[in-house]
C-alpha positions in Angstrom: 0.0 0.0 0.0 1.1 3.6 -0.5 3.3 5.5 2.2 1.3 8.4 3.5 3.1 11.4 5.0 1.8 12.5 8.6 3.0 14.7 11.3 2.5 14.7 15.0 2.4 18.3 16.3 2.8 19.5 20.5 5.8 16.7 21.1 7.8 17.8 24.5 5.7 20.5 25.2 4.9 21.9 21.7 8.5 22.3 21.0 9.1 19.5 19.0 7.4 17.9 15.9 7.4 14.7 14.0 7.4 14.2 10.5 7.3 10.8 8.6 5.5 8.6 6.7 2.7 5.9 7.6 1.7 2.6 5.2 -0.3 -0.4 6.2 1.5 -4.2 4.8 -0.8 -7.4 5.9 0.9 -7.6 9.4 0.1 -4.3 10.5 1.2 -0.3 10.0 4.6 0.6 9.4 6.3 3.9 10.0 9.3 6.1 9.4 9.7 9.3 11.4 11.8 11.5 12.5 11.6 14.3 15.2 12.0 18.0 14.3 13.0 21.3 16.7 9.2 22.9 15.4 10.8 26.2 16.4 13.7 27.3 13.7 14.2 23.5 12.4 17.8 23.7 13.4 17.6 20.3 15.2 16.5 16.8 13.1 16.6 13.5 14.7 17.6 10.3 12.8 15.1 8.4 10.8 13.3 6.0 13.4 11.4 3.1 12.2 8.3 1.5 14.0 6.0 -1.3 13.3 2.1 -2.1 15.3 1.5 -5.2 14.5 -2.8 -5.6 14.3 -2.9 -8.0 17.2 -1.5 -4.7 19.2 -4.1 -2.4 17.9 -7.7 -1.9 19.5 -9.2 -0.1 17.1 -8.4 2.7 14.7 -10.7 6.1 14.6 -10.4 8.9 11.7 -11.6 12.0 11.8 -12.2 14.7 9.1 -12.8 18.3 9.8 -12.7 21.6 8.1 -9.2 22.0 8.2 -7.5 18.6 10.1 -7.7 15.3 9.5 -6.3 13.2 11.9 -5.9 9.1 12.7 -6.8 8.1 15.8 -4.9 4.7 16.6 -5.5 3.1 20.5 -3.6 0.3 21.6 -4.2 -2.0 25.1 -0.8 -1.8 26.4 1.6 1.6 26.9 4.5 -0.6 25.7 3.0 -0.7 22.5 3.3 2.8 21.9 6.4 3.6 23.5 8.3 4.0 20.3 6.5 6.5 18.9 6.3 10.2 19.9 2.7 11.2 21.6 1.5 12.5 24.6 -1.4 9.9 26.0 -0.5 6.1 27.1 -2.1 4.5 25.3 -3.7 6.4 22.0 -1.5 8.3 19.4 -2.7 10.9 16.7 -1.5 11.0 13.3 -2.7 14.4 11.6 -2.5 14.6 7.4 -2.5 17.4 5.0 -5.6 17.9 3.0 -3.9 16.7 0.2 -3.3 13.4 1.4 -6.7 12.5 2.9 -8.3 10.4 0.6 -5.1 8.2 0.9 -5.4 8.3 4.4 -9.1 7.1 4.3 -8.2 4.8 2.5 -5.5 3.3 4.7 -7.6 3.9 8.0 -10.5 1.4 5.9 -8.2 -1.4 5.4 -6.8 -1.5 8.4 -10.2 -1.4 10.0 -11.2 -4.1 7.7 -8.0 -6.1 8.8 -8.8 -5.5 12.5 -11.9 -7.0 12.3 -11.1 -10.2 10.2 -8.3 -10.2 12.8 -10.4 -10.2 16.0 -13.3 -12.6 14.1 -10.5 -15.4 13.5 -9.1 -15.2 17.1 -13.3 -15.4 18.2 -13.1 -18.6 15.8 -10.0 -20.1 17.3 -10.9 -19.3 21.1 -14.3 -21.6 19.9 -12.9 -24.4 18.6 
């Protein structure tokens, strides 16, 4: 599936920002960030990778408004989340650019879709 570029805005008290790029592969989402000084840009961390596999994900929430559109991804466990810059335990927000938010509907439907064939099987196993 297509990377989709993101950012995370109010890192480390509003002083920081992320920028990187989200895609979805059959075992979950995959991203590549890095962290930015959001003040003068003088300071760039290296590019980090991360991977939420779909067993790790509760559910995924995307939300369109006049000028934001943002994922919404919750997890179960902190730990999960830990890699990724954000400010809540266990929830992290992706926001997009206009541009990119038909792609990143897109994305939020299959992984949805995914999470739900996902937590159907393991009903299916835990029966038999």
């Amino acid at each position: 599936m297509k990377s989709i570029p993101f950012f995370i805005d109010g890192v480390h008290g509003g002083f920081m920002k992320v920028e990187g790029i989200i895609r979805y592969e059959n075992d979950g989402l995959y991203l590549e960030y890095q962290t930015k000084d959001a003040l003068v840009e003088a300071y760039q961390s290296s590019i980090k990778t991360a991977h939420l596999p779909l067993e790790a994900i509760s559910y995924a929430e995307f939300k369109t408004g006049w000028f934001r559109t943002r994922l919404f991804i919750y997890a179960d466990s902190g730990k999960t989340l830990e890699a990724i810059p954000g400010k809540e335990l266990t929830m992290r927000m992706f926001s997009f650019k206009k541009k990119h938010r038909v792609h990143a509907a897109n994305l939020v439907s299959k992984l949805n879709l995914e999470l739900s064939e996902f937590k159907l099987k393991k009903l299916d196993e835990a029966e038999s």
